[in-house]
Steps between C-alpha positions, in 0.01 A plus 500: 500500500364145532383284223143476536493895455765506211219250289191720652651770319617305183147321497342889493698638228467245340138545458579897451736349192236271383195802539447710125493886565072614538343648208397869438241572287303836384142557543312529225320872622466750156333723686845622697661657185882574565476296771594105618413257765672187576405201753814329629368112498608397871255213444729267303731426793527177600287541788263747352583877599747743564591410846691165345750789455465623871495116634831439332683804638385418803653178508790564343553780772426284784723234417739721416477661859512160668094531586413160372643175589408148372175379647418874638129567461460815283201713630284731303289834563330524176142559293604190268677585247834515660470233679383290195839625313664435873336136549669413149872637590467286827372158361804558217748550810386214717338722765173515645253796498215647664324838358264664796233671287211698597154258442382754237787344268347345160472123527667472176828686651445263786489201270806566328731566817411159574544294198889654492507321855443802734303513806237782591438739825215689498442837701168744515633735319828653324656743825481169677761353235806641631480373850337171445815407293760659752310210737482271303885447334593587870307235691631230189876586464382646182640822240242764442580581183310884585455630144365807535851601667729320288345571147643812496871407531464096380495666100868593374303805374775639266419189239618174482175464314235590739168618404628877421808421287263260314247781419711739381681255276207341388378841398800607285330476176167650530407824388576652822728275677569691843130485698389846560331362817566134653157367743506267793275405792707403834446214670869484678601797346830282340360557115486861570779571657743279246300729242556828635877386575573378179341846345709709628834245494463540107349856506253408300185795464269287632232552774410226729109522642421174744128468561349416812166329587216585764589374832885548452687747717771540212333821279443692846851443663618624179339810474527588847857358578347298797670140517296416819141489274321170624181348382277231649330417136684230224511634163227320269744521214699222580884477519557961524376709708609443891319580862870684613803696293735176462884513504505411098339808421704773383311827422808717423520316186138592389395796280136424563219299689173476403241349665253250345103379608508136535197521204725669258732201530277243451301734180877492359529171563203366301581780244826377430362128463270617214803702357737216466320215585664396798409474856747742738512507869324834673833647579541528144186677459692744728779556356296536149310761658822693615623470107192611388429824722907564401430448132209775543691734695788460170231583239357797686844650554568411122714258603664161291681211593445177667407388829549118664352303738497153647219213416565358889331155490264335259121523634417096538598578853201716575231312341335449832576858607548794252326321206223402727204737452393406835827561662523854357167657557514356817899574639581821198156628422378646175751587208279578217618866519835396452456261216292806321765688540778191357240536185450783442882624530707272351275206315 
């Protein structure tokens, strides 16, 4: 092994070293006697959002495999905020970057790629992602990083403090401190799979549902068992959801998909803002949505216990998309029924 990859990988543990554990914190909801929700707080990374987890595995494993040599341009297929945690690992390892995003991508995701020194592609649409980024690290000498093949396996998913053994420890104390039901949306797949994985390593009783958006391929190719499922539509929920069944995703360690309207995202979303006074990315209002429907189908079976769920990114990245009244009605449509529903329920 050479020297410039011995220090990459010092520099990036370091940072791992320097990094505090994220929070996990209850939501205040009396209305679900018996029965808990937490938000894993993703949004405290350094970068933002979960995928600073995913970005450093993915380094680590490539320059562990011998992928990435000094002055090598890493290249991207991504919604943002991957390759906002990604542009970050690369500017600490001396490399440059370049994330190929689909034009829909928020301008504030698009902003922040660049100021950690990356460099932007942009395609039509997310099924042109793939393909555009084969090209492009091809026709530069390049490494395509390819997430949504290597999440899956980038994650020791048997601990060494990734998200799952975090959860679990960080829920030791509470009143019920094995989840009866764990919730995730799937972007690459790689949360959910080092979920279900680490489940059933520890045999804990614990069900794992993943949530899918409109215009993702995932929910169908798992009840059906068809990996071939394409789409020619990019999820509105940005950063889950995907137009074809990607490598990362691992249905044999689900218990249960459920699908979610794009409106019922964004109602949770602004729900959970007036709840804890906080703005939350929309894929949060998915997975909220997932813990809620769970927490109802607890109480009607009689059911206690706790449920968790992951706070993705923070929502000053969708200001000029999900937060923008004009953006919705115009791109999701009407929630109101939704938010009725948020109110009446559980407020």
């Amino acid at each position: 092994m050479n020297n410039w990859v011995v220090d990459a990988i010092g520099k990036i543990n370091a940072d791992a070293h320097r990094s505090a554990d994220t929070h996990l914190f209850k939501l205040p909801l009396p209305r679900l006697e018996g029965i808990d929700i937490y938000l894993k707080d993703e949004s405290t990374h350094p970068t933002g959002s979960l995928k600073h987890r995913l970005a450093r595995s993915l380094f680590l494993y490539a320059l562990c495999n011998g992928e990435i040599k000094e002055d090598m341009t890493v290249v991207e297929a991504s919604s943002g905020s991957t390759a906002v945690s990604e542009a970050y690992f690369a500017r600490m390892i001396g490399v440059p970057f370049i994330a190929v995003l689909p034009k829909s991508t928020a301008r504030s995701k698009i902003s922040q790629i660049e100021f950690y020194g990356g460099q932007t592609h942009f395609v039509e649409s997310a099924p042109q992602m793939h393909g555009a980024s084969v090209e492009l690290a091809a026709s530069i000498g390049g490494y395509f990083m390819d997430q949504f093949t290597f999440a899956e396996r980038a994650t020791d998913w048997r601990g060494n403090n990734n998200i799952a053994e975090s959860i679990f420890t960080q829920m030791e104390r509470e009143p019920h401190p094995v989840p009866s039901v764990l919730v995730m949306s799937a972007g690459t797949g790689g949360t959910s799979a080092t979920l279900g994985r680490y489940i059933r390593y520890r045999g804990y009783d614990t069900r794992l549902t993943v949530v899918d958006p409109e215009n993702s391929v995932f929910y169908d190719s798992y009840m059906t068992g068809d990996r071939s499922l394409v789409s020619d539509k990019s999820s509105r929920i940005e950063g889950i959801g995907r137009p074809k069944v990607e490598h990362s995703f691992q249905p044999g360690v689900i218990d249960k998909m459920l699908q979610v309207p794009d409106a019922a995202s964004i109602a949770t979303m602004l729900w959970l803002e007036k709840l804890i006074g906080r703005k939350a990315g929309p894929s949060t209002g998915t997975n909220l949505w997932g813990a809620l429907k769970s927490a109802q189908e607890m109480a009607k079976l009689g059911q206690s216990g706790s449920i968790v769920t992951l706070l993705c990114d923070g929502g000053e990245r969708y200001l000029d998309t999900c937060y923008d009244p004009t953006w919705v009605s115009t791109c999701v449509g009407d929630y109101e029924q939704y938010a009725v529903e948020l109110d009446g329920d559980f407020s």
